[in-house]
N, C-alpha and C positions, 0 to 999 in steps of 0.2 A: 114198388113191385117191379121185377122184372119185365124187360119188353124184349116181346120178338119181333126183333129189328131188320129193316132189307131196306138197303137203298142201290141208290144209280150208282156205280162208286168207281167204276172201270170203264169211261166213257170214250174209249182208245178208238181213234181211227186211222188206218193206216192208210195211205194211196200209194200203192202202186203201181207201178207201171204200163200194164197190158190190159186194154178194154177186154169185155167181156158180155155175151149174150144179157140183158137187162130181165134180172127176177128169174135169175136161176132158179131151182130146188133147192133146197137147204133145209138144214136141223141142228136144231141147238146143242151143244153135247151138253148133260147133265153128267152132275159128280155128284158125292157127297162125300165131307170130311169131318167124320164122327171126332167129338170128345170126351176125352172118359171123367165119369162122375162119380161118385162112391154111397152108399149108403143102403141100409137095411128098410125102410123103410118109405113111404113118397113125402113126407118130412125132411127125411133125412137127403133122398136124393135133391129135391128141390132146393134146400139150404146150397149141395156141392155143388147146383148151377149156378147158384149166385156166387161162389166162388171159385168157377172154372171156365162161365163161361165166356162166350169173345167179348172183350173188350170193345165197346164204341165211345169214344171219349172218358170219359168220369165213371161212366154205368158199363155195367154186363147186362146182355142180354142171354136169353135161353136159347135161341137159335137167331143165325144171319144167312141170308144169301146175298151170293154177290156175284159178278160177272165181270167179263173182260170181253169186248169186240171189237174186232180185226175187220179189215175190209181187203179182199184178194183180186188183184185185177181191175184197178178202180182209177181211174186216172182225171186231170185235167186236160183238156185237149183245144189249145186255142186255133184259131184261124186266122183270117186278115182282120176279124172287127167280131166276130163274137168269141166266147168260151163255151164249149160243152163239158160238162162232170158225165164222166162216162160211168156206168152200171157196175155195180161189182157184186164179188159174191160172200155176203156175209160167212163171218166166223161167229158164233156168240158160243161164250164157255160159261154155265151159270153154276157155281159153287154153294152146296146146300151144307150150313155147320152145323149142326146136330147132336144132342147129346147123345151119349150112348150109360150105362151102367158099368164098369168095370169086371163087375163078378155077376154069378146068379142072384137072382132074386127070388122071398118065401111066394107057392106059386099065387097069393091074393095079391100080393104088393107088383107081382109081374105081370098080372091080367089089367091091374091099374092106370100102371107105366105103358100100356101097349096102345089103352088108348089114349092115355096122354099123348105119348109121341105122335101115333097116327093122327092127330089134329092138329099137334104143330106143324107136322111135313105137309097137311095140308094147306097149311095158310103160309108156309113159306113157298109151296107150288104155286100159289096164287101171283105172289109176286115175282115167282120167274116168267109164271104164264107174261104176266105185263111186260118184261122185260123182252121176249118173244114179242109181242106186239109194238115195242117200243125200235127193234129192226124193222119192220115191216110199215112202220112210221116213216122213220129215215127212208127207207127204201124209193116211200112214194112222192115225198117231198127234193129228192134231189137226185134216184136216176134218171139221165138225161138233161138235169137242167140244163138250162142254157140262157145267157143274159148277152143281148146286142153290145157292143160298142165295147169290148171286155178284152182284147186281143192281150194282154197279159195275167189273165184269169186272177188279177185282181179284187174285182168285184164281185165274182162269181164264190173266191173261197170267201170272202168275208160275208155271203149270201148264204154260205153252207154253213158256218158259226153259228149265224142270228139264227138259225132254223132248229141245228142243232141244240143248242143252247134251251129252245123254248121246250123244244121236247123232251129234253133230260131235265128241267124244271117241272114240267108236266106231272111226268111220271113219280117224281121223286114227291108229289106233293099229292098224288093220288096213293101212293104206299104210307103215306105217313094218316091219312083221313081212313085207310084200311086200317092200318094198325089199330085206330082212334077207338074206330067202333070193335075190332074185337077186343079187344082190353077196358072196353066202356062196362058201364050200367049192363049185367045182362049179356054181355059178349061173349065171343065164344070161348076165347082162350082164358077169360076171366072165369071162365066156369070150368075147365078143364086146369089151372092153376087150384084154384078150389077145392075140385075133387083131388088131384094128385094131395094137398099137403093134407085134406082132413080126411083120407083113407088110410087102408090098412099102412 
């Protein structure tokens, strides 16, 4: 079976230069970048997902999201004997892939499709939600840090990594236990998979 796949996959952080007020305002930008599918039918459409949709290794999934985050204004800033990680102000850009249908559809097979989709994009919204919470994660674990005895902010980036690191394993293993259950026994996309191929 197809799976609607979303991982951590753009875990980009940049530092620059110029501190900045700590926990600005910010918002994520949301995209979406439709692909087109073909078929008369939610059989048939379903079949053109499995052969159009993104690529995650070996398998196609039916939908991905993915993001990429920047940090603006974010610096290290040593002293005589400690490091501060100065505040910065997230970018996060989360990418929703989605199928679309190429042409119209008969209107039973397009009431079908409408809610299939509308429960994929919900559970890919799920996983940006996290993604959202997964800045606001970093946020609190390293604006401001600061570690004694650091005066070439040594310790302090390789303190940002270890932290880093546990949080994008975090997240990345709480998407895959989501996925688990909606395409389990009973799940929701197992059911909305279901109904698209054995409808109109």
């Amino acid at each position: 079976m197809l799976r609607a796949c979303v991982h951590l996959c753009l875990l980009t952080v940049a530092l620059l230069a110029t501190p900045l007020t700590a926990h600005a305002e910010w918002k994520p930008v949301e995209k979406i970048e439709p692909y087109a599918i073909s078929g008369q039918s939610g059989a048939e459409l379903y079949r053109s997902i499995g052969e159009k949709g993104p690529k995650l290794g070996i398998a196609r999934a039916i939908a991905y999201t993915n993001f990429k985050l920047t940090w603006g204004l974010r610096d290290y800033k040593p002293s005589a004997k400690d490091c501060v990680l100065t505040a910065g102000r997230p970018k996060l850009i989360i990418t929703y892939t989605l199928p679309k249908p190429s042409g119209s559809l008969p209107p039973a097979v397009q009431k079908n499709w409408d809610t299939f989709i509308a429960g994929v994009a919900a559970h890919e919204k799920v996983h940006g939600a996290s993604m959202v919470q997964m800045v606001h994660d970093i946020q609190a674990v390293t604006d401001g840090l600061t570690l004694a005895d650091d005066p070439k902010c040594s310790k302090t980036r390789a303190e940002v990594v270890r932290r880093l690191d546990a949080i994008s394993k975090a997240r990345v293993q709480a998407s895959r236990d989501f996925d688990r259950v909606e395409f389990g026994n009973g799940g929701n996309l197992q059911k909305l998979v279901f109904s698209l191929v054995t409808g109109p």
